[in-house]
N, C-alpha and C positions, 0 to 999 in steps of 0.2 A: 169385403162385401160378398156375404154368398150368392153360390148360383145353383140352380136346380136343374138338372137336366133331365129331359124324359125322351125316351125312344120311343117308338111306333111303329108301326106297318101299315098303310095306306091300303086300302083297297085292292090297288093295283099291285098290290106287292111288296114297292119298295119304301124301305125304311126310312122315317124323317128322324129330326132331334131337333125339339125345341127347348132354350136355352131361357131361362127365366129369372132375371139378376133384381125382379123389383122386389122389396120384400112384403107389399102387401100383395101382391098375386103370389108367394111363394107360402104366406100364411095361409092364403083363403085356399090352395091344394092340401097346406095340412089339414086344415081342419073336414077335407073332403076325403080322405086318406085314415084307414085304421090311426088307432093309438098304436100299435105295435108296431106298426113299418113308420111311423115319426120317429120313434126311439131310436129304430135301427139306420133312418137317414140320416138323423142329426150323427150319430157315433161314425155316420164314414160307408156304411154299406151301402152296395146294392139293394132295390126292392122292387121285385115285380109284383104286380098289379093288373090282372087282367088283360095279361099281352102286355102290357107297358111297363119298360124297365125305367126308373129313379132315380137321380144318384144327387147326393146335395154335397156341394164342393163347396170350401171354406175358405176363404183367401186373407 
């Protein structure tokens, strides 16, 4: 089951990570997400986004 992770920076500063294992919430951020950082999540990379880094892990 994959899982998507994204970091952030809170207002106040410090950094969350939410962890996103369902796959229809992981579709509806692709489809809110360029085509070209899809490409490059599914293949294993990093992608930032507007301060938010990406990363989709495949298990």
């Amino acid at each position: 089951m994959p899982v998507l992770i994204r970091k952030y920076k809170l207002a106040s500063g410090l950094m969350q990570e939410e962890r996103i294992d369902e796959q229809d919430r992981i579709d509806r951020y692709f489809r809110l997400l360029h085509r070209d950082d899809v490409k490059k999540l599914q293949a294993g990379e990093k992608v930032i986004v507007e301060k938010d880094e990406w990363q989709l892990l495949a298990d």
